[in-house]
C-alpha positions, 0 to 999 in steps of 0.5 A: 558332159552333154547337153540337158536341159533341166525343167524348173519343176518348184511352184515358186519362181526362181530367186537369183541370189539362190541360184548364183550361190548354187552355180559358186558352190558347185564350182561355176564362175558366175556372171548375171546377163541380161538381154533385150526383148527379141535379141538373137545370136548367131550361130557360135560356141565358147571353149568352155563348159557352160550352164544357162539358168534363166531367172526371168524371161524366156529364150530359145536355144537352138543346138543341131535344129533342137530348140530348148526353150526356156522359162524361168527356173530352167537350166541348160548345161552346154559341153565346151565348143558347143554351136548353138544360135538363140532367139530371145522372147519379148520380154527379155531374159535375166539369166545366169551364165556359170562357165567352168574351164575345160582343162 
């Protein structure tokens, strides 16, 4: 898997039991998070394969000096021991992490 970032491309705002059922039905084990205005995380990675998808809010991923921003609707699939940092907007962020063990 590599990094790819996936742009909400509907008119309509995402809704989160939608998009928790597509993450389970694809194979993801789902937690919602949610994030406090301006928060950041240091640089870090997990050892497992992870897919970002933002349900309100907005933050900032930031992998080897690429910053993927996203906004409601947008995805981002990240490859186990994937370092990044992220800087969370000024509204907070309500998103979803679907993580899937590398074996």
């Amino acid at each position: 898997m590599k990094v790819k970032h996936f742009v909400w491309a509907s008119e309509r705002p995402p809704v989160e039991d939608l998009l928790h059922r597509t993450l389970e039905n694809n194979g993801w084990a789902v937690h919602p998070w949610r994030d406090p205005c301006d928060r950041t995380y240091r640089p870090h990675a997990h050892a497992v394969d992870e897919s970002l998808w933002m349900v309100a809010g907005e933050m900032e991923v930031i992998i080897a000096e690429r910053v993927y921003h996203l906004r409601p609707g947008d995805r981002l699939l990240l490859p186990a021991e994937t370092v990044r940092s992220a800087r969370v907007g000024p509204e907070g962020a309500n998103y979803l992490i679907g993580r899937r063990w590398v074996h």
